[in-house]
N, C-alpha and C positions, 0 to 999 in steps of 0.2 A: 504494500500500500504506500502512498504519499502521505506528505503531512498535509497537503491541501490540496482541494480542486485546480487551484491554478496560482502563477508565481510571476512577480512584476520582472523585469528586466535585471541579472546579476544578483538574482537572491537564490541561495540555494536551495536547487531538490531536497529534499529528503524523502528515503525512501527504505523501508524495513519489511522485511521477512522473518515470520515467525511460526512457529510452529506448538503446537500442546501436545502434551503429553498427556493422554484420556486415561493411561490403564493405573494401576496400582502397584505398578513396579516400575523401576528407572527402566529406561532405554538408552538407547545411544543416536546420534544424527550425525552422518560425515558431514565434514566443515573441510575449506579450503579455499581458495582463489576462486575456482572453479563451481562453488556449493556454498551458500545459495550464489547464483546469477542471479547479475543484475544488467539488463538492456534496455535504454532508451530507444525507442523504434521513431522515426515521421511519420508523418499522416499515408504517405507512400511505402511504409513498412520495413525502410531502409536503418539499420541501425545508424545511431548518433554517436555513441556513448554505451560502454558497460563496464563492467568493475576489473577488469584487464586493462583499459585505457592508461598509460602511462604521458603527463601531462598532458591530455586533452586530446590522443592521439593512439589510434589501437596498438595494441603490444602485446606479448605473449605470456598467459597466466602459467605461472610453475603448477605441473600436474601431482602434487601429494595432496592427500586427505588423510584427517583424522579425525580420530571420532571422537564427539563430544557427549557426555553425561547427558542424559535428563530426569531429574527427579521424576517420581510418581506423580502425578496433577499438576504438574508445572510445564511452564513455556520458555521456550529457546527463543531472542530476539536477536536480530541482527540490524544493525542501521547502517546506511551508505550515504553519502551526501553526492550532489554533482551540479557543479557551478553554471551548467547550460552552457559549454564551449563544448566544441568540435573540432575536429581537422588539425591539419600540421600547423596554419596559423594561428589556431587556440582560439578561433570568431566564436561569437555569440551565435545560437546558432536563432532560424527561425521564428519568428511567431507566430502561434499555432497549436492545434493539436497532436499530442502528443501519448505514449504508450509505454507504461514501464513493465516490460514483461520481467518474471524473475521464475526461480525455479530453486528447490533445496533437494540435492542429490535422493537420490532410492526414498523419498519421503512422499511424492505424487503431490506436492504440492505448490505442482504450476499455479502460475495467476498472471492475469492481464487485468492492468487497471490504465484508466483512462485520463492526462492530466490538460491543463494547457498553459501555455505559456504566453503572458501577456503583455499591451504595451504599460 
């Protein structure tokens, strides 16, 4: 999810994946680079932005995981933030609708939410 429907010029995304723990025993959730993902999409469905981006720019996420604890009845959060830049010049990018897809590894819990970015 986002922390709001929509975001002025230069304020940061924020954007969190979480998961519960329904049963009455701890489990475990791979964590990594890789888990959860986070991808900003355009309205065109073209990524902007995801949590490999190294200064404002795609890069390659190291491939380990490990696993993290979860209590009995408790929830695993994760927050990302992402400043709305793009590309090798680091532009602002569009104004618009926007899509933060994410995913937390063997856990099935993709999501698409919907955000935008305004003047």
């Amino acid at each position: 999810m986002t922390s709001a429907k929509s975001y002025p010029v230069g304020a940061l995304v924020r954007m969190t994946v979480s998961i519960h723990n329904e049963s009455n025993k701890s489990c475990y959730v791979a964590v990594g680079p890789t888990s959860p993902s986070f991808s900003v999409l355009n309205s065109k469905g073209v990524v902007v932005w995801n949590n490999c981006y190294s200064d404002a720019q795609p890069g390659a996420c190291a491939m380990f995981m490990m696993l993290h604890p979860i209590a009995a009845r408790a929830t695993f959060v994760i927050t990302k933030t992402w400043n709305q830049r793009s590309g090798p010049a680091s532009d602002f990018v569009a104004r618009g609708n926007y899509i933060l897809a994410s995913n937390l590894s063997g856990a099935g819990s993709a999501s698409r939410i919907e955000f935008a970015l305004v003047e």
